[in-house]
N, C-alpha and C positions, 0 to 999 in steps of 0.2 A: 441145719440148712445154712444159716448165718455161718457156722464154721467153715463149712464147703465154700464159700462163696469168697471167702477172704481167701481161701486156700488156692482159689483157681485167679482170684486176683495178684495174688505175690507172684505166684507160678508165671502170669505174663508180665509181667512188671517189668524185665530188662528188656522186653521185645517193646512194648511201650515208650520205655527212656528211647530204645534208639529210634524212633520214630519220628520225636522229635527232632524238629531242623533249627538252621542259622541260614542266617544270609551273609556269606563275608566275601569280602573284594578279592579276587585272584588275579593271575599275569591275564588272562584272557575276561574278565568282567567280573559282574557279580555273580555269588553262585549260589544253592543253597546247600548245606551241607550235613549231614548225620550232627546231632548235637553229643556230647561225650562218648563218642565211638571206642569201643574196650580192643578191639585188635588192629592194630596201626601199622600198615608198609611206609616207608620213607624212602624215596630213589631218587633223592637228592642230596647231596652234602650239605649245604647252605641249611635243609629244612631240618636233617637231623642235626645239627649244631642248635637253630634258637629252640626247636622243640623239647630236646634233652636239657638244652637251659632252661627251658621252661617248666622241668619236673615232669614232661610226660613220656613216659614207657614207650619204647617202638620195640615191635615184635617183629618185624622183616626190615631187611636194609641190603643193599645191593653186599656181593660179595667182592669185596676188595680189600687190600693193603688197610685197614686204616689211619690216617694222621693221626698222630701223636695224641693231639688236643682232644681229637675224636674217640680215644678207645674205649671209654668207660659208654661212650653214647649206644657204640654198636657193641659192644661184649654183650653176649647172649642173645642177641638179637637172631631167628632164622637167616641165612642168606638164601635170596631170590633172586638172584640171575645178576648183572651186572649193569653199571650204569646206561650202557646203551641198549643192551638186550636184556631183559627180563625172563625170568622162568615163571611162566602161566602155568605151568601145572604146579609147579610148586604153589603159586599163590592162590591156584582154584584151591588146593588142597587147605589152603588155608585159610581162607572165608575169611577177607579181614571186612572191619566195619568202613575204613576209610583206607585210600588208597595217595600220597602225598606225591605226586611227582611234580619234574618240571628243568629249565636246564639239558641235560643231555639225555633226560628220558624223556621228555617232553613229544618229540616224536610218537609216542607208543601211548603216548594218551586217549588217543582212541579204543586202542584194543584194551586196553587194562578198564576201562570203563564198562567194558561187555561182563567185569571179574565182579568190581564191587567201586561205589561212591567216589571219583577222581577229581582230583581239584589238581589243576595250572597251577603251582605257583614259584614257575621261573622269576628270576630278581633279573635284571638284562634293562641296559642301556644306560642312560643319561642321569636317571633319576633313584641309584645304587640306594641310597640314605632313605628319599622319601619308599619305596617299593618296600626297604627291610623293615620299615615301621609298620606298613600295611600287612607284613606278613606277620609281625609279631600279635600284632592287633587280633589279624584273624584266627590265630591260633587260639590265643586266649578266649577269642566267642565261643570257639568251636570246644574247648575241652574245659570250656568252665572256669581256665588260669588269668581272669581279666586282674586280677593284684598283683599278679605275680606279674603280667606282661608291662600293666602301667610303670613296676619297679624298675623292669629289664628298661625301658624305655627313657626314664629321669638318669640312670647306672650311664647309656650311652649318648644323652644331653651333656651330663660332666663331663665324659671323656671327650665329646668333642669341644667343649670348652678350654679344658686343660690343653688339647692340642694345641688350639686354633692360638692363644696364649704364650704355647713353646715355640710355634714357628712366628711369631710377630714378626716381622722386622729382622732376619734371620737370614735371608736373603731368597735366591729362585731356587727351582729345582727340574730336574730330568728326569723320567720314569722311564726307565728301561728293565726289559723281560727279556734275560739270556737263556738260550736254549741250545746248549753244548757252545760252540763257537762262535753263533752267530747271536747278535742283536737288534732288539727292538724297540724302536722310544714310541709311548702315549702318552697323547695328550689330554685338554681337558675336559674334552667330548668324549673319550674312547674308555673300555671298561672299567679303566682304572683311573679313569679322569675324578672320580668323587673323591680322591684325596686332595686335589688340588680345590675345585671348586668347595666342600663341605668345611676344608680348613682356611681360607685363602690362602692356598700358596702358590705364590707367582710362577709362570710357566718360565722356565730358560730358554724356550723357540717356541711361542706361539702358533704355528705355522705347520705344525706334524699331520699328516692327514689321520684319519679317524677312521680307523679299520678296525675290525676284529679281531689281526690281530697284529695290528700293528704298525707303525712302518720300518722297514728296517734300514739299518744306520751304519755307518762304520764308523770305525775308531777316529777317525780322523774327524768326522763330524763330531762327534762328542766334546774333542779337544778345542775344536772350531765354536762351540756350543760356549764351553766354560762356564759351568754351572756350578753355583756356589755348594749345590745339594747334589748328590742322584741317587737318587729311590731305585732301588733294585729286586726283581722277583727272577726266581732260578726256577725256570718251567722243570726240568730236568730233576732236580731235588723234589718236586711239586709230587711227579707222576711217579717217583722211585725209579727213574732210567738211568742205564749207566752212562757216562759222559764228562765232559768237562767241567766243573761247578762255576758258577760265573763269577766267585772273587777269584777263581784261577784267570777265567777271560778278561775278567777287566784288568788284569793285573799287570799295562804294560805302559810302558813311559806317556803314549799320550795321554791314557783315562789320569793314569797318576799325577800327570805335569798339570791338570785345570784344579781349580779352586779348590773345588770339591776334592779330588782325592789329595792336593798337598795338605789340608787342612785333616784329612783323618771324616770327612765326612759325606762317606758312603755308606746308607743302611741299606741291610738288607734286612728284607721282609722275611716274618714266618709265608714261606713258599704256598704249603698247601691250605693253610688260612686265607691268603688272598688268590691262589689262581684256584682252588679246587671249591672251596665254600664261600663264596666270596658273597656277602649279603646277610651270611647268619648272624644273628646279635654278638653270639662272643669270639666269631671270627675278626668282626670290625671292633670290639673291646678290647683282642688281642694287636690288632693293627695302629689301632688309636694311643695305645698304653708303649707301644713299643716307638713310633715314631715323636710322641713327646719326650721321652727318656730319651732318644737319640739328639733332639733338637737341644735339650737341656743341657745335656752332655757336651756338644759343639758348641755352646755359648760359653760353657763354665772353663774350654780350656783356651777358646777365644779369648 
């Protein structure tokens, strides 16, 4: 009897674990959540970047191109329908324990909810830095990796140190996001404004309105600007579109004649790290590591 009884105890045992919840902070509030949920969709970029940095398995991930950084995240992973649209039946068929959206699925949050357990957790607006700590945090309640996330989290305190360090005193900078021919500068309210604010780097036009995406600029504005720095993202390189690449566009005697490009110092960003995942821990690892080596670089042939 004793035998039987332990026997029908193991038998529920994983229906048990998942029974258990968490409470963790998402883009829309608190929520409660499956505690180490075993089949995991991801339809977000930003969430499969810290999640796969954080040692946890995703079994579904939208189907797309992956970036570079990302391939090992989604190799093997099912594909379930794509960032904006999803395949419900794929995912009825696949009964996951927890459902990760947020960003450009975020929409379909409702309907993926009727599937299985869906947590919000788009990264979006002003507060880039504090939001990706809240997502790493709650990752780690939810799958049990609170060591692993406290590590990811001291990993991206140095790198913002080390930045914040390389750009002292280094001078301003422009953020502009080329998209075939045309350009965009943000500032330090706008998506990409947390590089300016999380490292102090001085804005080169205080004054850009703070869009979505963007304002757009011409060249002659730029050269009018004269910016010691300009921080560059190629939407087009980002999406895999074919087009102009923006050192092709910036490549013309105004951009070149300001500070910044006679000095040699225009970086450009890993594209789909900052416009596609833009919030994941080792998206901002890769962004932080790459723009101190740049500043580093610009001083040492200053």
């Amino acid at each position: 009897m004793k035998t039987a009884f332990v026997a029908a105890f193991l038998s529920f045992a994983p229906i048990a674990a998942l029974c258990q919840t968490v409470t963790v902070e998402t883009y829309a509030g608190p929520a409660e959540v499956p505690q180490r949920p075993e089949t995991v969709v991801a339809l977000d970029l930003a969430a499969i970047d810290t999640l796969h940095t954080l040692g946890i398995a995703i079994d579904g991930v939208p189907a797309l191109v992956s970036p570079a950084y990302l391939s090992a995240a989604m190799e093997g992973a099912s594909p379930v329908g794509s960032l904006f649209e999803p395949d419900f039946e794929a995912l009825a068929a696949m009964a996951p324990d927890l459902i990760v959206a947020g960003g450009r699925s975020q929409p379909q949050i409702a309907s993926l909810s009727r599937i299985a357990p869906t947590i919000d957790m788009t990264i979006w607006g002003d507060n880039l830095i504090g939001q990706a700590r809240e997502r790493v945090r709650a990752y780690g309640a939810i799958f049990d990796h609170r060591a692993e996330a406290d590590a990811l989290l001291a990993k991206l305190d140095a790198a913002l140190v080390r930045a914040r360090e390389a750009i002292d005193g280094k001078g301003d900078a422009l953020i502009l996001l080329s998209n075939g021919g045309t350009v965009s500068a943000y500032g330090d309210d706008s998506r990409f404004g947390w590089l300016h604010r999380a490292l102090d780097l001085p804005e080169a036009y205080p004054d850009i309105t703070a869009e979505t995406h963007g304002e757009s600029v011409s060249f002659e504005f730029i050269a009018e600007t004269d910016p010691d720095w300009l921080i560059v993202i190629d939407r087009g390189a980002a999406i895999g579109q074919e087009g102009e690449a923006a050192a092709v566009t910036l490549d013309n005697p105004l951009v070149m004649g300001t500070k910044a490009g006679r000095a040699g110092q225009i970086v450009y960003l890993d594209s789909a790290a900052t416009y596609l995942a833009g919030g994941g821990i080792q998206s901002m690892q890769i962004l932080l590591d790459q723009i101190a080596q740049a500043f580093q670089d610009g001083a040492s042939k200053g």
